[in-house]
Backbone as CSV, one residue per row, in Angstrom:
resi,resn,N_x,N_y,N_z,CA_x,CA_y,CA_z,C_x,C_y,C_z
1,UNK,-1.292,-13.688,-15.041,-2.011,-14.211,-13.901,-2.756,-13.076,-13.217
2,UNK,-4.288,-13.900,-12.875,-4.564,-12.012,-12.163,-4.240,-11.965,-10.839
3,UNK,-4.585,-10.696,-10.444,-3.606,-10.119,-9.388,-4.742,-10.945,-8.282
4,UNK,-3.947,-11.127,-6.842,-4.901,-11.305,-5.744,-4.698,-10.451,-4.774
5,UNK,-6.268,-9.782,-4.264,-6.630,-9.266,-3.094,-6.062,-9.407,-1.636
6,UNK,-6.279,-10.727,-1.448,-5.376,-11.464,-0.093,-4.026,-12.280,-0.806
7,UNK,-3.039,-11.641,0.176,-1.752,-12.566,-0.528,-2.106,-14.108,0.285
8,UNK,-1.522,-14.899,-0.554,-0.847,-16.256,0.024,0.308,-16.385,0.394
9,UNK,0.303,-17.288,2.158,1.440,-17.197,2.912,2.545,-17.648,2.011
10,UNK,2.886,-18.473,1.388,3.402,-19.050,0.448,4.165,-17.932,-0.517
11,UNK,3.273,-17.351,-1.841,3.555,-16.269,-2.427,4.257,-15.505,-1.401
12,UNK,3.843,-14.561,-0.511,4.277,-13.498,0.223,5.800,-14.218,0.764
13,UNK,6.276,-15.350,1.065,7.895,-16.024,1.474,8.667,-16.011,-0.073
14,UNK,7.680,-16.255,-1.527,8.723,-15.956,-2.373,9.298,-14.845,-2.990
15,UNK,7.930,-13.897,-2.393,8.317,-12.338,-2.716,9.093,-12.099,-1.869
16,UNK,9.059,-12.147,-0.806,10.077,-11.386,0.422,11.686,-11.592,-0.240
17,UNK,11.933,-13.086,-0.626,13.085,-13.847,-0.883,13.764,-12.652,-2.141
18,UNK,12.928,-12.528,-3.175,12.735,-12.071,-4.471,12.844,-10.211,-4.147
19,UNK,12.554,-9.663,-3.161,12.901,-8.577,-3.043,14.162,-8.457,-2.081
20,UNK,14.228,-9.229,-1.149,15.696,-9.268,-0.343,16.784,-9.245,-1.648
21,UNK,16.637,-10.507,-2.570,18.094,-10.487,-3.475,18.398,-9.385,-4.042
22,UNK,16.848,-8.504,-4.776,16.807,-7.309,-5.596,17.637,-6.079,-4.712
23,UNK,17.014,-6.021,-3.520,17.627,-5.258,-2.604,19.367,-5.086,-2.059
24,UNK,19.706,-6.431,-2.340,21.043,-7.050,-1.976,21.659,-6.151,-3.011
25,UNK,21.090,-5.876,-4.411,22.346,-6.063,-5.284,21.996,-4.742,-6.038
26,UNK,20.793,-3.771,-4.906,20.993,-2.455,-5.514,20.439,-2.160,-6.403
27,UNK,19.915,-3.063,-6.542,18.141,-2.781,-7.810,17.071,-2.284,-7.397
28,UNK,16.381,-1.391,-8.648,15.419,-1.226,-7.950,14.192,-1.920,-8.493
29,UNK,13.196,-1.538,-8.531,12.242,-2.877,-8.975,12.002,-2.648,-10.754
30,UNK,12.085,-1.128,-10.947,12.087,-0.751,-12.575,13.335,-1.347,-13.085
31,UNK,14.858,-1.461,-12.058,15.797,-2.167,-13.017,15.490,-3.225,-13.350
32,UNK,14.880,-4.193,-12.331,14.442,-5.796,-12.127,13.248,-5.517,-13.723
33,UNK,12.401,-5.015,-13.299,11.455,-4.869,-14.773,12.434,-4.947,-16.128
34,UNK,13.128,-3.980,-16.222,13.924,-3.571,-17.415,15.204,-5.154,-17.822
35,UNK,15.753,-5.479,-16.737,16.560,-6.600,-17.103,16.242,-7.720,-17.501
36,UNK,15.084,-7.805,-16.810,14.314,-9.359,-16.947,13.429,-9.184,-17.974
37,UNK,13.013,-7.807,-18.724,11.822,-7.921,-19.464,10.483,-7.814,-19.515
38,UNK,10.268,-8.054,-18.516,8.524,-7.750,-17.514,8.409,-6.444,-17.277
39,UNK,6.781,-7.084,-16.704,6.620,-5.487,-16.217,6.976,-5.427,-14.633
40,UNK,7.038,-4.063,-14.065,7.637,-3.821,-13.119,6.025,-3.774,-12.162
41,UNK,4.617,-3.852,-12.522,3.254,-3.995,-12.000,3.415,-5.663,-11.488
42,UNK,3.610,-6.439,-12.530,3.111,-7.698,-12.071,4.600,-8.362,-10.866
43,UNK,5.929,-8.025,-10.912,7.524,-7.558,-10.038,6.756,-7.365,-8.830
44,UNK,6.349,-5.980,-8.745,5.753,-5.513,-7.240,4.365,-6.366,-6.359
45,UNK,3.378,-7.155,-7.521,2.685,-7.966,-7.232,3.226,-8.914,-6.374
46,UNK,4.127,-9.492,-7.670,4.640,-11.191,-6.867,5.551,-10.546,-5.211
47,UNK,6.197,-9.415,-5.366,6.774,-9.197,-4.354,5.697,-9.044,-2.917
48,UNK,4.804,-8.513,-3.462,3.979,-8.619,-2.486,3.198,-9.838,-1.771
49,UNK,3.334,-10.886,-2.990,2.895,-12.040,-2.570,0.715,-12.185,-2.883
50,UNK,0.875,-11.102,-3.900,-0.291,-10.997,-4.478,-0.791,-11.814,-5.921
51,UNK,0.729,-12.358,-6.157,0.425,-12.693,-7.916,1.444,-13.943,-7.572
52,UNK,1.559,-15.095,-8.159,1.676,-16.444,-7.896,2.975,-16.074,-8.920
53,UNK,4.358,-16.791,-8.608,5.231,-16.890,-9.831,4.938,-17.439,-10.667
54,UNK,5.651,-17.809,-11.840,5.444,-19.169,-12.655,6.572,-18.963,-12.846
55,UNK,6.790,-20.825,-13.076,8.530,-21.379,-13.552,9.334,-20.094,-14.179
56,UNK,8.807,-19.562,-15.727,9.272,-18.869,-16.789,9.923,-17.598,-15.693
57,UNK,9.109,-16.856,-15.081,9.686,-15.464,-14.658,10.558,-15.817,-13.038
58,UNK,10.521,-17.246,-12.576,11.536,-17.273,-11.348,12.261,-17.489,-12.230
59,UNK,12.605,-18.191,-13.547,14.006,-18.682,-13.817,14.991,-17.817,-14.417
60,UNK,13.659,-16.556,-15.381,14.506,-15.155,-15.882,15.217,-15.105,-14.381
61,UNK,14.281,-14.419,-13.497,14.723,-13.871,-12.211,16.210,-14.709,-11.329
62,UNK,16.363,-15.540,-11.975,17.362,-16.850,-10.941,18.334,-16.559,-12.069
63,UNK,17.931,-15.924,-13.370,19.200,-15.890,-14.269,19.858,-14.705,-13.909
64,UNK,19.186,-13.506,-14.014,19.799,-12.203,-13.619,20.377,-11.947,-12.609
65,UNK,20.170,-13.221,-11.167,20.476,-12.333,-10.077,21.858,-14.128,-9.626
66,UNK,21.958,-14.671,-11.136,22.927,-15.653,-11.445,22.877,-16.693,-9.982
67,UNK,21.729,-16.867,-9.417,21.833,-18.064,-8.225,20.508,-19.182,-9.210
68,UNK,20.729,-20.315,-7.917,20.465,-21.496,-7.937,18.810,-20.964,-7.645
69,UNK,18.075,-21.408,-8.448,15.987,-21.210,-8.570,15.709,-21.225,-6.760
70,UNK,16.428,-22.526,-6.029,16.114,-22.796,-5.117,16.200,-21.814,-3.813
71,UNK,17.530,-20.721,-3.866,17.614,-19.720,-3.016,16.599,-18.370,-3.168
72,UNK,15.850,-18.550,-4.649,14.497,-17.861,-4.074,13.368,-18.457,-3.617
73,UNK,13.323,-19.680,-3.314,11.901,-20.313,-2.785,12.066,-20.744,-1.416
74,UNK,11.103,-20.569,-0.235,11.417,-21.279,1.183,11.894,-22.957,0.565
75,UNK,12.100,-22.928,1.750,12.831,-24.408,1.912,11.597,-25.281,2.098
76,UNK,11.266,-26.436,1.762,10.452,-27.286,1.716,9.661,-27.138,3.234
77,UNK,10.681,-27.808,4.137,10.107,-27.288,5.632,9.632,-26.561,5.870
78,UNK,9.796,-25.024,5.332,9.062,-24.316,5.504,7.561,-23.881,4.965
79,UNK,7.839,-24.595,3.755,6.300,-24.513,3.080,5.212,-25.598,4.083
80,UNK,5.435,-26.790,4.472,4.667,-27.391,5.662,4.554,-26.903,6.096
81,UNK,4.405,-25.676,7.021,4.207,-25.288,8.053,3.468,-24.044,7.607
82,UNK,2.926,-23.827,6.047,1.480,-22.925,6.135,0.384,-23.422,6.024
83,UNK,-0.479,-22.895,6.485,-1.895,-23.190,6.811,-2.373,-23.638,5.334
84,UNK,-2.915,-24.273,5.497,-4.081,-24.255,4.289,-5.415,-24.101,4.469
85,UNK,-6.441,-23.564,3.578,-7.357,-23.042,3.769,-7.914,-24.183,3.779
């Protein structure tokens, strides 16, 4: 996916989520690269909320860090409540 210039409010709540867990458990973003397989460029993207997930790399990511897909994504409620362009 290519990278984006301006993050989306959206993206930028699943990166935050996605670097809090990494952070939780003492990773750093090259381990997150190395465990999951990816690269650790497009890792720091999505963390930034510059590069959009897709299913495939939240679900590696929901496997390694062994939770439920849903505790890395805002909560529904919360996605209502961003702007749309």
């Amino acid at each position: 996916m290519p990278r984006r210039t301006e993050a989306k409010p959206l993206c930028v709540k699943v990166g935050a989520r996605i670097r809090e867990f990494r952070k939780e458990r003492g990773m750093s973003l090259q381990d997150l690269a190395e465990a999951g397989a990816m690269s650790k460029g497009h890792l720091s993207s999505i963390e930034q909320g510059l590069a959009a997930i897709d299913r495939v790399t939240l679900m590696a990511i929901r496997r390694l860090y062994r939770c439920d897909p849903h505790r890395l994504t805002p909560p529904l409620h919360a996605c209502s409540r961003i702007p749309r362009p």
